[in-house]
N, C-alpha and C positions, 0 to 999 in steps of 0.2 A: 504494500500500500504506500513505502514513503518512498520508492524510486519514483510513485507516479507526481510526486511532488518534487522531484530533481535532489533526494536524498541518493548518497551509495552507500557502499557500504559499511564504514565510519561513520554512517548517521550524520554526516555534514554534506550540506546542500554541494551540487558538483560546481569544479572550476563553472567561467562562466557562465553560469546559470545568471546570476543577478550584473548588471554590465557595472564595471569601474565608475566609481564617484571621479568623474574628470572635472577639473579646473585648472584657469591658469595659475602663473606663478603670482599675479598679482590679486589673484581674488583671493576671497575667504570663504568659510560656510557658520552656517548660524544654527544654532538649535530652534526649533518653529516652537508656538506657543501650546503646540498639541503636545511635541515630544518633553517640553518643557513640566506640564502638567501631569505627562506620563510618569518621568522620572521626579515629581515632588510625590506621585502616589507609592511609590516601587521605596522610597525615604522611607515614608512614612507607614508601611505593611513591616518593612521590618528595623524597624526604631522600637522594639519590645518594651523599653520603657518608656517610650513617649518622651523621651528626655531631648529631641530635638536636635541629636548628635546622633549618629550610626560608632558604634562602639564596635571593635577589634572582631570580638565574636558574632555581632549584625551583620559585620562586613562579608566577614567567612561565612557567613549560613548567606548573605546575597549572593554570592559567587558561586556555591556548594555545588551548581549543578555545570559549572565550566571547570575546566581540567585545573584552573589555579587563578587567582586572583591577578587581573592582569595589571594592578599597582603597587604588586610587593617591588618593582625593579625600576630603574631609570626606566625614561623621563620622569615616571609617576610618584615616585618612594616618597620627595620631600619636595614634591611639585608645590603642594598648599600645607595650609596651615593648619595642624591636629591638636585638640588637647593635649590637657599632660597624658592622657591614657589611652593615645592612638587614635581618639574618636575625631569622625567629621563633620562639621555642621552642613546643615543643607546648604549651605552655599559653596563648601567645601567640596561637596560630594559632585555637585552640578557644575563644577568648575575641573574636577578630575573624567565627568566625564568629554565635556568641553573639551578639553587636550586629548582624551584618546579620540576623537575625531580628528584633529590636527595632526596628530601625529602616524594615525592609521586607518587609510583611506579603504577599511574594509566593507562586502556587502550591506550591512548592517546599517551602517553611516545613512545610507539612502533615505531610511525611512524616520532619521530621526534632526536631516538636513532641509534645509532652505537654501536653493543656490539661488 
């Protein structure tokens, strides 16, 4: 059932399936007010204590179902600015993803840009 949606057999959508996020060297891309709203929901399901920061353990249960947290490493490690206990505030968090767009112009990117 999921080749008929452009999976193989790694369960990841095949090369070219979704076409490259192309821009020039002088443009930019923007988060749209949907995806914006998407990722204050995605914050705030797992912000378990409602404390309005994503803490170390939020972070890793967000990420739990990709092979690894793609801001334990440069660019991302000490991109922005975390509490003293790791944690990210919502602007932090929308700001980390912000750069993994910038920095990586994956299928993904599409649907959560504005060229």
């Amino acid at each position: 059932v999921l080749r008929k949606f452009g999976y193989n057999d790694d369960i990841k959508l095949a090369d070219g399936l979704i076409p490259p996020l192309k821009r020039a060297s002088d443009q930019s891309v923007e988060l749209t007010n949907e995806a914006i709203d998407f990722l204050k929901t995605i914050f705030d399901e797992f912000d378990g204590d409602s404390d309005k920061v994503l803490q170390p353990c939020e972070l890793e249960e967000l990420f739990s179902t990709a092979p690894e947290s793609p801001w334990i490493e440069n660019p991302y490690k000490d991109a922005v600015q975390r509490n003293a206990f790791g944690g990210l505030s919502l602007d932090a968090f929308l700001s980390e993803v912000q750069k993994s767009f910038i920095f990586v112009s994956s299928p993904s990117s599409l649907y959560f840009v504005e060229q």
